[in-house]
PAPADO-564369 format. One record per residue (C-alpha): y, x, z negated. Coordinates in steps of 0.02 Angstrom, whole numbers. Each point is the difference from the previous one (the first is absolute). Layout:
N
<rec <Y X Z>>,
...
! end
This chain:
620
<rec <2010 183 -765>>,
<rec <-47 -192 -48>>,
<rec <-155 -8 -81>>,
<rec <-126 90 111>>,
<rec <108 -16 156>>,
<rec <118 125 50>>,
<rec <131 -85 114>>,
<rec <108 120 134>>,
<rec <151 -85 26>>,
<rec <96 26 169>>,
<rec <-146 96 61>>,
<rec <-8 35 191>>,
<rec <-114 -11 145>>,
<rec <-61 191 -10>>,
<rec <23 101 -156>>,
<rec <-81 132 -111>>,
<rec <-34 -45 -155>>,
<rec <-50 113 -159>>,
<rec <-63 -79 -149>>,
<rec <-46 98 -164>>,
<rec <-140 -83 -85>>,
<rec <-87 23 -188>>,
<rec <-142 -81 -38>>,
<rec <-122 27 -142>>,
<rec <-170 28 57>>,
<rec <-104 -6 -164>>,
<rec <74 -179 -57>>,
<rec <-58 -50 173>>,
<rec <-133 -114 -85>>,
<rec <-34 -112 161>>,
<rec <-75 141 73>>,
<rec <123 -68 163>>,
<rec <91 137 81>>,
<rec <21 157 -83>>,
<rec <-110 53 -176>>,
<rec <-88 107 -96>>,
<rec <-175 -15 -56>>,
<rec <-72 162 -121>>,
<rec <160 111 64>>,
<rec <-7 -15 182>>,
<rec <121 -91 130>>,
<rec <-79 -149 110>>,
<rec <58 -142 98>>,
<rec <-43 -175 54>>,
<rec <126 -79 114>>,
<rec <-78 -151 81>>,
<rec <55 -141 -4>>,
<rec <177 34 -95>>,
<rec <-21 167 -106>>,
<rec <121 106 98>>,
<rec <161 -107 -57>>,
<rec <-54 66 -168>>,
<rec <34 189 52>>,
<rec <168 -22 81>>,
<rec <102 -125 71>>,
<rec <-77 -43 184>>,
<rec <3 -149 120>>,
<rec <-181 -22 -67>>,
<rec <-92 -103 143>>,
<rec <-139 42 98>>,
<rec <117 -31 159>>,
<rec <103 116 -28>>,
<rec <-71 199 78>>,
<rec <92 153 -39>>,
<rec <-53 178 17>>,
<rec <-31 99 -167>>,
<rec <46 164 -56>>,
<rec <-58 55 -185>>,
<rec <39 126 -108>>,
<rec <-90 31 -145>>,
<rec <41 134 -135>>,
<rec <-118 25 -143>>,
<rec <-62 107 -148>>,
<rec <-121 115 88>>,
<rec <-111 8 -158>>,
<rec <-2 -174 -28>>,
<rec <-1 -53 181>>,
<rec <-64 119 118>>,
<rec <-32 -130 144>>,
<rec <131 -116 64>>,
<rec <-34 -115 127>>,
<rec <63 -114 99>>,
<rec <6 -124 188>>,
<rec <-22 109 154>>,
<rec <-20 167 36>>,
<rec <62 163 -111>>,
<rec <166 79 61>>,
<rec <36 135 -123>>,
<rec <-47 43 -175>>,
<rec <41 126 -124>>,
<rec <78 73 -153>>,
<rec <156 -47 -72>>,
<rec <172 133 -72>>,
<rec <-55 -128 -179>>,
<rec <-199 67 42>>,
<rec <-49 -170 21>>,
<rec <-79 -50 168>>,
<rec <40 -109 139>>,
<rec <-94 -86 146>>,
<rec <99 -96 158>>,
<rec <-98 -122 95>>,
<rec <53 -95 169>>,
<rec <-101 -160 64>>,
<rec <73 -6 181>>,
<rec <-56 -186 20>>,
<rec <99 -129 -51>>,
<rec <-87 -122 -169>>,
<rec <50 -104 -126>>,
<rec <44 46 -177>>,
<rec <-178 -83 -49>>,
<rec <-79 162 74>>,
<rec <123 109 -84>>,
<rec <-125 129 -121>>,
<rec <-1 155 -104>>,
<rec <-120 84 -112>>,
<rec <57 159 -131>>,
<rec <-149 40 -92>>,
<rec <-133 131 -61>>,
<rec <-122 -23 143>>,
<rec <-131 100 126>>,
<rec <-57 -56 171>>,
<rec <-126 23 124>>,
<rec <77 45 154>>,
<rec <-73 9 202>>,
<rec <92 17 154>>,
<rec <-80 -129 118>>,
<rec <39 17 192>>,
<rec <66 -189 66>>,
<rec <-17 -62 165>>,
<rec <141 74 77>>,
<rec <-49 184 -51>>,
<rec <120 2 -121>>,
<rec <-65 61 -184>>,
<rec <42 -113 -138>>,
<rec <-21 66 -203>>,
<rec <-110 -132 -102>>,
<rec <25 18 -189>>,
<rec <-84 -91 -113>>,
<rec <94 24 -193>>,
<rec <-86 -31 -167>>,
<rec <-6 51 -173>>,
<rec <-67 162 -70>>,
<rec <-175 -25 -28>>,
<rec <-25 -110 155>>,
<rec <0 79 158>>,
<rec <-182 13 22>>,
<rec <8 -208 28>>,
<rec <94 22 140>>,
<rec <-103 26 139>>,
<rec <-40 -176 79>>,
<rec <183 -59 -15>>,
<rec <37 162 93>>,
<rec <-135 -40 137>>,
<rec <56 -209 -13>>,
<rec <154 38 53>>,
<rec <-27 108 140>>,
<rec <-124 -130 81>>,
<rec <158 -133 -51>>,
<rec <102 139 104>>,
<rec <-126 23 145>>,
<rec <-58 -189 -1>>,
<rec <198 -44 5>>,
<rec <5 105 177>>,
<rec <-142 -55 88>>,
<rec <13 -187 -24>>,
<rec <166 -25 -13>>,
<rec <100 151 80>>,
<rec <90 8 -128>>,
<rec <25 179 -79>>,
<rec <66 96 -168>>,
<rec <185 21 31>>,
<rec <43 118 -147>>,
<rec <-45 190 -30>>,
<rec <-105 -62 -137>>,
<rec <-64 -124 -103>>,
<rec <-45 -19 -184>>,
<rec <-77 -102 -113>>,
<rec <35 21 -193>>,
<rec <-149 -84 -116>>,
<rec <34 -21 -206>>,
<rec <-37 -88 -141>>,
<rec <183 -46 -9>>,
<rec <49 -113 150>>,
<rec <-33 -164 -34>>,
<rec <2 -92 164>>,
<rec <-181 36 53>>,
<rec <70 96 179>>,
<rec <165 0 67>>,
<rec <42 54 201>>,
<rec <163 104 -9>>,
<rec <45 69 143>>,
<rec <-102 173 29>>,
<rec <-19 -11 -219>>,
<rec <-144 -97 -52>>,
<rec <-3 -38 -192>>,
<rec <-157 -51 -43>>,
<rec <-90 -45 -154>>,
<rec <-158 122 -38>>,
<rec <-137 -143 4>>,
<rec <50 -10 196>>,
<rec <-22 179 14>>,
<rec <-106 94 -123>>,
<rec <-158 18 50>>,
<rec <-168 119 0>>,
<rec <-188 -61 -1>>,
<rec <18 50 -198>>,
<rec <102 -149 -41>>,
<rec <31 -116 147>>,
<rec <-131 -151 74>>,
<rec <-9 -40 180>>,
<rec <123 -145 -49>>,
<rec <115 132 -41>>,
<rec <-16 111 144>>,
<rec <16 -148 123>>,
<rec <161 -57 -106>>,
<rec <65 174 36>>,
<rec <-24 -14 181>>,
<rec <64 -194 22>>,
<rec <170 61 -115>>,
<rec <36 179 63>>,
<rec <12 -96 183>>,
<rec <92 -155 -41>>,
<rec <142 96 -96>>,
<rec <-12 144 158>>,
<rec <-2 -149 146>>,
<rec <168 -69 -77>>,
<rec <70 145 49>>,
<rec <34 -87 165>>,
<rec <-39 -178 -52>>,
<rec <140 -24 -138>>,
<rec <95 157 4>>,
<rec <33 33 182>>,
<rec <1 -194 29>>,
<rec <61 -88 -150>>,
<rec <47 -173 -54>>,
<rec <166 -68 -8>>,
<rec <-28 -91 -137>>,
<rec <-108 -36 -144>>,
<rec <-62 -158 70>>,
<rec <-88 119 120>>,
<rec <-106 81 -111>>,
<rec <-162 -20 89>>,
<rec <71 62 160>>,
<rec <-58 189 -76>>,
<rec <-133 -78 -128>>,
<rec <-91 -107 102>>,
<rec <3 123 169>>,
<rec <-40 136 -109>>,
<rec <-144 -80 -87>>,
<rec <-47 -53 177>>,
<rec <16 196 46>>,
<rec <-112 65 -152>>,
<rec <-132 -142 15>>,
<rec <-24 58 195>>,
<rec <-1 201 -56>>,
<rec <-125 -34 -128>>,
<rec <-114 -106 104>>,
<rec <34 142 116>>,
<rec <-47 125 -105>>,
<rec <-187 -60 -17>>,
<rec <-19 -41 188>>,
<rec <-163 -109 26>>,
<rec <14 -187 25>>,
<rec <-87 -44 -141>>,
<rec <91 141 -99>>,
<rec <161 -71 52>>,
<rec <-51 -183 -49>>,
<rec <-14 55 -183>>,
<rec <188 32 -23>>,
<rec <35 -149 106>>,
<rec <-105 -89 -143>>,
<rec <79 76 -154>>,
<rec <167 -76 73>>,
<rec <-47 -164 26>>,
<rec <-98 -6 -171>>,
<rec <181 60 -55>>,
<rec <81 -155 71>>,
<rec <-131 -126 -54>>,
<rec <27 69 -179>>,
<rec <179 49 -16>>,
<rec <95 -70 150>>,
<rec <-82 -153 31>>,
<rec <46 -74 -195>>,
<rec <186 62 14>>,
<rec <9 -112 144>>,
<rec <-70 -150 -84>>,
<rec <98 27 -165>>,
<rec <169 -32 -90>>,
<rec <66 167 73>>,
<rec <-44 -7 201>>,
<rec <120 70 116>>,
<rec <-1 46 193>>,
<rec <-9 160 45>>,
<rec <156 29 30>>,
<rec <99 -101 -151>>,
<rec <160 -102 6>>,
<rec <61 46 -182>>,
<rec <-30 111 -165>>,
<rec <77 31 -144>>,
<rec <-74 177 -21>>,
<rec <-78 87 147>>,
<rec <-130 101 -105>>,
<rec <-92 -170 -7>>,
<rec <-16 -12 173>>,
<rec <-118 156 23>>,
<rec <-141 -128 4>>,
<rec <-166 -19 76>>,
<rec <74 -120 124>>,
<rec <117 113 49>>,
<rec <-102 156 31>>,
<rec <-179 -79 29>>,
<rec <34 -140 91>>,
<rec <160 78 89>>,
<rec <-134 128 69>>,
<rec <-106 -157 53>>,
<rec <163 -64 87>>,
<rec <15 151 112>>,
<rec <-207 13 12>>,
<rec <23 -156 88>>,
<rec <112 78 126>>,
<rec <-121 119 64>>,
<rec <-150 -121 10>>,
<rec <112 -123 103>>,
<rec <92 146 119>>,
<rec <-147 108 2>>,
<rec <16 178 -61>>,
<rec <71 67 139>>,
<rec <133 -118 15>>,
<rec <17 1 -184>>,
<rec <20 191 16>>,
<rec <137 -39 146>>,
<rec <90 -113 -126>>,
<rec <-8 142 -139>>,
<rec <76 126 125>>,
<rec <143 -123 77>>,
<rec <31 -38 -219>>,
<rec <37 184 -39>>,
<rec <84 49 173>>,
<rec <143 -155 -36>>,
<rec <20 33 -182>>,
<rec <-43 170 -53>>,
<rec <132 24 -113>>,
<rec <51 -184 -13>>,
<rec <-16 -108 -164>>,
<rec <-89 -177 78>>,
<rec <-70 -156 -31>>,
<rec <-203 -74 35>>,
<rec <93 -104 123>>,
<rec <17 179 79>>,
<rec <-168 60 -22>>,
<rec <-59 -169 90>>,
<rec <106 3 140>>,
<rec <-56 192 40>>,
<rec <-178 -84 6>>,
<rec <52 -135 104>>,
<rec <130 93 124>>,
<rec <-125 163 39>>,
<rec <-150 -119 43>>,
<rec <96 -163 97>>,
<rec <-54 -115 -145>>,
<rec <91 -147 -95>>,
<rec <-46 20 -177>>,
<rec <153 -124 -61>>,
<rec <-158 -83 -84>>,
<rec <-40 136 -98>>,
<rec <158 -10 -112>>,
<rec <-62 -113 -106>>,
<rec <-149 130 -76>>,
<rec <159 85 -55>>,
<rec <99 -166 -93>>,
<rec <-144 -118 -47>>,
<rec <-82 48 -147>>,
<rec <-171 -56 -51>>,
<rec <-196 20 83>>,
<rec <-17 -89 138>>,
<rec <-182 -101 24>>,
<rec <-104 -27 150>>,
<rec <-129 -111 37>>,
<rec <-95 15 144>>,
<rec <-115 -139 75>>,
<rec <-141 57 123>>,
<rec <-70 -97 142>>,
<rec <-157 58 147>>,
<rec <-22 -93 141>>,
<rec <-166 40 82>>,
<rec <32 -82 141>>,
<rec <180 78 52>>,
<rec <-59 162 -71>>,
<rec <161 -11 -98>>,
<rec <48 49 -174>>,
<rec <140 -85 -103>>,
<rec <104 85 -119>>,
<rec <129 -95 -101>>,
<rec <117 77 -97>>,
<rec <103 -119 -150>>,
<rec <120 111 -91>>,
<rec <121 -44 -165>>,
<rec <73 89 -119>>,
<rec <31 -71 -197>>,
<rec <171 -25 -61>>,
<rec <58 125 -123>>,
<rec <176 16 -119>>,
<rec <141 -35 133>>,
<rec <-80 -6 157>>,
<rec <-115 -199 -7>>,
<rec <-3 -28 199>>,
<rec <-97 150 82>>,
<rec <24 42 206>>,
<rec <-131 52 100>>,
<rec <-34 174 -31>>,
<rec <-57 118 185>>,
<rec <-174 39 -42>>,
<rec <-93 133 85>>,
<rec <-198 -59 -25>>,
<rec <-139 126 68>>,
<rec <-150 -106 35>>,
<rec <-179 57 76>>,
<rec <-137 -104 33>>,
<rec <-197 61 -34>>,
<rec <-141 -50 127>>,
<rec <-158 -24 -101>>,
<rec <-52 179 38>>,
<rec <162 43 -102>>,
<rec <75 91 110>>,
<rec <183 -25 42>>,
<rec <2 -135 150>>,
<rec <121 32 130>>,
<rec <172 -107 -7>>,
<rec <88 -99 112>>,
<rec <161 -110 -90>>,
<rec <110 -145 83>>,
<rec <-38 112 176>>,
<rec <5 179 -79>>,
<rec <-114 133 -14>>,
<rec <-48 115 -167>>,
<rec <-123 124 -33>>,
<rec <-73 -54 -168>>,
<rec <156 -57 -107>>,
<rec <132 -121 38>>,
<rec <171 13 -77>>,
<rec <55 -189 0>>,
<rec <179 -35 -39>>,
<rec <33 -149 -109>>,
<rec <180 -82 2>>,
<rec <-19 -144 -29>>,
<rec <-80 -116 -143>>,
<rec <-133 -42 98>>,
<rec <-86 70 150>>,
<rec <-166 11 98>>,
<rec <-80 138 105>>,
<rec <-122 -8 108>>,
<rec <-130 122 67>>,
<rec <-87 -35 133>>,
<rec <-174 99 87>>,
<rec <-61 -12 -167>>,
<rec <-183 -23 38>>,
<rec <-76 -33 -174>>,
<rec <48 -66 -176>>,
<rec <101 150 -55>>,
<rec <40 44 -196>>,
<rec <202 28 -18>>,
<rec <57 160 -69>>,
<rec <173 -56 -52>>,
<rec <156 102 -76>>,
<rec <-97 170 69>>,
<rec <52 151 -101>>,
<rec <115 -123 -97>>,
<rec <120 -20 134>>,
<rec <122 -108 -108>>,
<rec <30 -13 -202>>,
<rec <-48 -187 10>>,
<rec <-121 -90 -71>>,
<rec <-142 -68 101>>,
<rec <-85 -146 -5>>,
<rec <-171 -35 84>>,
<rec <-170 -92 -49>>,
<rec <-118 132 50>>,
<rec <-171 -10 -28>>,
<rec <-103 128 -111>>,
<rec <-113 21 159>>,
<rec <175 31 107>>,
<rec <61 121 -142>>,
<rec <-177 97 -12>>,
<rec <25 21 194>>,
<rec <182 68 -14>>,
<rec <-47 122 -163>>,
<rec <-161 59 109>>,
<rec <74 20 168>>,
<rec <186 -21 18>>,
<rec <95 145 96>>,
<rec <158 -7 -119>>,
<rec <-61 89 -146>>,
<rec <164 -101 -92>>,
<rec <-94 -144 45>>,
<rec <-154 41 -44>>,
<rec <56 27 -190>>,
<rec <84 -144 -3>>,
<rec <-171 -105 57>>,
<rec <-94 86 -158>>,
<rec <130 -54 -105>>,
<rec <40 -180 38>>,
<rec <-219 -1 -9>>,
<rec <21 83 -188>>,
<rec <138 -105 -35>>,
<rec <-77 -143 49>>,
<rec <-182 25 -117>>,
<rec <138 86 -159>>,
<rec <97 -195 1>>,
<rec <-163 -89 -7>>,
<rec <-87 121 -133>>,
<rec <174 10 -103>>,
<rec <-21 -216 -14>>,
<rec <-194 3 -46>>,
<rec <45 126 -142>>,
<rec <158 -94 -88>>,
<rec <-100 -156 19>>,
<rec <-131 85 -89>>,
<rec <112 63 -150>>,
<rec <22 165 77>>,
<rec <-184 49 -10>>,
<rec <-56 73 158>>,
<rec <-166 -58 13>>,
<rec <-125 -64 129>>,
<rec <132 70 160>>,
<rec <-55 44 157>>,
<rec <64 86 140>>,
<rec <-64 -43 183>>,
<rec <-94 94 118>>,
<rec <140 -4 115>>,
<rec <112 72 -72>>,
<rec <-91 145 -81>>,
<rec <-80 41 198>>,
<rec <181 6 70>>,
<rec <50 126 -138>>,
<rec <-162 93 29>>,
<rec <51 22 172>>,
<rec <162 79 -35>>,
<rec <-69 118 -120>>,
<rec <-121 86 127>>,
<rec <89 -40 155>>,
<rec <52 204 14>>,
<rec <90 -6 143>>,
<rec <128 -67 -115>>,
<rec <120 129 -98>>,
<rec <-52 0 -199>>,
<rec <160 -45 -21>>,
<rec <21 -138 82>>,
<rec <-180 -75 -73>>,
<rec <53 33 -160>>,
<rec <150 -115 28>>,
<rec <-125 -127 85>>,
<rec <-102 -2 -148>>,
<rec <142 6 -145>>,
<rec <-14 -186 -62>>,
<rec <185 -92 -16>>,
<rec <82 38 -168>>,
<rec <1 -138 -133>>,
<rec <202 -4 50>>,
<rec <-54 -60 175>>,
<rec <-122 -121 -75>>,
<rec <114 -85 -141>>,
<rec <119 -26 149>>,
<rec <-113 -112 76>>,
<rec <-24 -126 -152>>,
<rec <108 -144 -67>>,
<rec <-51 53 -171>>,
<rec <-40 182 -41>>,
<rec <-145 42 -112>>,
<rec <14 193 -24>>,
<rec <-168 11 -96>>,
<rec <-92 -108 153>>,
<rec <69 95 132>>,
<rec <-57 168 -79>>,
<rec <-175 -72 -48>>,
<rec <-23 -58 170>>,
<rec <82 160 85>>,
<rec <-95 110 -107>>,
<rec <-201 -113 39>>,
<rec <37 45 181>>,
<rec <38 171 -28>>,
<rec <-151 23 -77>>,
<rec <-103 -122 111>>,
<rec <52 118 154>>,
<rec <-31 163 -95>>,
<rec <-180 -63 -49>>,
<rec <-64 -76 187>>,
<rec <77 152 78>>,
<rec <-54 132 -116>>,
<rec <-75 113 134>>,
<rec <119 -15 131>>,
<rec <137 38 -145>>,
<rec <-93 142 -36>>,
<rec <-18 92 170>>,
<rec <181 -13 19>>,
<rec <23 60 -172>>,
<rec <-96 154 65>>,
<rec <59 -8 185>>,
<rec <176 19 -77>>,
<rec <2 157 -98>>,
<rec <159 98 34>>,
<rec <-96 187 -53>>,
<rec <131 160 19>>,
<rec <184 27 -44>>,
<rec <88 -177 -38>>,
<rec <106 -50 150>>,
<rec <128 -133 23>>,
<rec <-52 -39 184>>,
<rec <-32 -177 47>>,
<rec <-169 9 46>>,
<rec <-69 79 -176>>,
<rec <125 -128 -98>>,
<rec <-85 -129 89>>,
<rec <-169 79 -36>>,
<rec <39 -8 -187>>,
<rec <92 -179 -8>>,
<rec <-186 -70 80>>,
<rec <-111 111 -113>>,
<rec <111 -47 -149>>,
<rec <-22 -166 26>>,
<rec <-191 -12 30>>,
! end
């Protein structure tokens, strides 16, 4: 033994080896690995916990097959739990008890979990696709159990969701998912053992909001999806990280848009992500501490669990399915799993399964994984009557950040639709080839121009439909062009954005009239315009509440002080606050059928159309 390194001299190619290990559980203060937390037994191996329980090649590469023992004080521990399924249990010649588990699939140590504590669970057998008849348990403290309903009924639509998208099935007898007070790592996706802390579980119309259910849902599936994203297929190294974070982000953002259906439904999730980037990715990109996706360095992995990472490492693999298509996409996903179930790979892996099932280069593509920073793109616009032509030119650059001061082009998927005055989605024609409504152009270069021809009147661009790349764009619309899109456009992604670069647009100019009046909001006005588009929103009800009451949520003072050389918190929340109420005041009826249009009488229920019911009537 040399420090924390035990060395095998002399040791050959095949050999058993038995090591012996102590380790002291309740000093564990890192809560890494194996501790205690108010007398029960826990662990947190990811990224390097398990080299604090015994001596262990400790890499994510490296897959073995587990077999656990566990032997316990019955009184003190009456459930023991660990990876896989349950072998044998029983009582011991000493009268304490015992519990073997076997995981028959290979993992790495990082998975590696066991739980000995003073718990009840909630327990259903739940028939997979196969036939076969897998036991769900849900395990909580005393005093809890009647919380654990919708994680129970999350994770069999996670389960179900998983088959009939995907194909891709429950491959253990059982799985369970432990929620207390006393894990510190918010969730954690252990192979068949869950640990979860209780805010991502705990939940009954008593004490939980809609923001809580919905968090249930989004977590209970992201930690069940890994089970084959990052535990059947896992990275080789730590470099790799968002090989499982950002597919599995990718996976949970599609079940939850899923999960409510409609278009407009879907759009709202689609908008809480990219309000997620603008506010949390988007400034880790432009500051001191940017890094690409996948980084070149660290000193300490847990730093690396970042928004970049995870959020835009889903947007990374998003991208794959709007270029491919999601049936080719799907065709990449199968080819991924049926070369390296099992394996321990790279991205580099993950993008050549894209590019191999579907007979595409995506060399290009690389760089989204190596180049940090938010790339920008300005697009230029140009209608010849005459030609019946319509010119799109697409300028893209990217700002240096620490390390990396000369950007390459980055591949940029960018779904564009054009509106005829009517607004209805003009048919599309593109350098000779045909679309339906949207066009998925593919910038590689740092400059490039399309061209659409047939296009028999002055068409308004919908650019970056349904956000089809985290960039940021860069157009000079007109109000009257962005009334148009918020009014009519058929990508309800779109369509928010329209009503918020209009808001934006009137917050910047009201924000400067009140600093320059000493912060005194007096004598402001808000245009006609404006307050007409938003009107329209409101009553337009063939739009889901939801989805309106994202139209209608003004940006946050965050997304306005992001805008302005020099921030003036007190302006910006004088001048957010005179719109607020200007809206309220010259749509005080229309708020108030909707208020009354939107009750949610009865039992409460999680469902997406009564949470979206609630989100409009709470806000009018």
């Amino acid at each position: 033994i040399e420090g924390t390194l035990l060395r095998i001299p002399n040791a050959p190619e095949e050999a058993t080896l038995e090591i012996e290990s102590i380790c002291v559980p309740e000093s564990n203060t890192t809560l890494s690995g194996l501790y205690t937390s108010n007398g029960s037994f826990y662990t947190q191996c990811e990224a390097e916990g398990f080299r604090r329980i015994t001596y262990f090649p400790d890499r994510p590469d490296v897959m073995s097959r587990y077999t656990v023992m566990l032997r316990a004080d019955k009184d003190k521990y009456p459930v023991l739990l660990s990876n896989g399924n349950l072998i044998e249990e029983g009582i011991l010649s000493d009268g304490r008890h015992y519990a073997l588990w076997e995981d028959p699939f290979k993992k790495p140590s990082y998975l590696f979990a066991l739980v000995a504590a003073r718990l009840v669970c909630q327990e259903e057998t739940f028939e997979l696709a196969d036939g076969r008849q897998a036991l769900l348990q849900v395990w909580v403290e005393e005093g809890n159990l009647d919380k654990t309903a919708y994680a129970m009924q999350s994770l069999k639509h996670s389960i179900r969701w998983d088959e009939e998208r995907w194909n891709l099935e429950l491959d253990l007898d059982r799985f369970m998912i432990v929620a207390v007070g006393d894990f510190n790592m918010g969730a954690m996706e252990n192979k068949g053992l869950n640990i979860f802390n209780t805010k991502f579980v705990l939940a009954n119309p008593r004490v939980a909001t809609d923001v809580d259910f919905q968090g249930i849902e989004a977590v209970v599936g992201h930690e069940y999806f890994h089970n084959w994203t990052g535990n059947r297929v896992t990275c080789r190294d730590w470099f790799q990280l968002s090989l499982k974070e950002g597919l599995t982000v990718f996976r949970d953002q599609e079940f939850s848009a899923d999960m409510i259906g409609t278009n407009t439904g879907r759009a709202v999730t689609r908008i809480d992500q990219v309000r997620t980037l603008r506010q949390a990715q988007f400034p880790e990109d432009a500051g001191p501490m940017a890094h690409p996706v996948r980084p070149d360095s660290f000193v300490e992995i847990n730093n690396f669990y970042t928004v970049t990472v995870y959020e835009k490492g889903a947007e990374v693999v998003r991208m794959y399915q709007t270029l491919l298509g999601r049936e080719a996409f799907r065709k990449g996903m199968d080819l991924y799993f049926e070369r390296h179930d099992g394996q321990a790979v790279t991205c580099d892996d993950f993008r050549l399964a894209m590019a191999d099932a579907n007979g595409r280069d995506l060399t290009l593509f690389e760089r989204w994984y190596s180049q940090a920073g938010t790339p920008v793109v300005q697009a230029e616009t140009r209608y010849d009557e005459g030609a019946q032509t319509y010119t799109l030119r697409l300028i893209q650059s990217c700002p240096p950040t620490p390390g990396q001061a000369e950007k390459l082009p980055f591949h940029i998927p960018v779904a564009v639709g054009l509106l005829g005055q009517d607004g209805r989605d003009l048919p599309l024609t593109v350098d000779g080839k045909a679309y339906a409504t949207t066009a998925v152009l593919e910038l590689t270069e740092s400059d490039q121009t399309f061209v659409f021809t047939g296009v028999a009147e002055q068409p308004t661009p919908s650019i970056l439909r349904d956000f089809s790349a985290p960039v940021i764009l860069k157009h000079g619309y007109s109000d009257a062009e962005l009334v148009h899109l918020f009014s009519h456009d058929s990508d309800p992604v779109n369509r928010w954005e329209a009503g918020q670069r209009l808001a934006m647009s009137r917050l910047l100019k009201l924000t400067g009239q009140v600093a320059a009046a000493g912060n005194v909001a007096d004598g402001l006005d808000l245009d006609d315009m404006f307050v007409d588009a938003m009107r329209k929103i409101l009553t337009d009800d063939t739009l889901d509440p939801a989805f309106r009451e994202q139209a209608l949520l003004l940006p946050s003072e965050t997304m306005i002080a992001d805008q302005l050389d020099v921030v003036d918190p007190l302006a910006i929340h004088l001048a957010r606050q005179f719109v607020r109420a200007a809206i309220g005041t010259r749509l005080r009826a229309e708020l108030q059928a909707q208020y009354d249009a939107n009750q949610t009488p009865g039992e409460y229920s999680p469902d997406a159309e009564s949470i979206g019911k609630r989100a409009l009537k709470n806000l009018a």
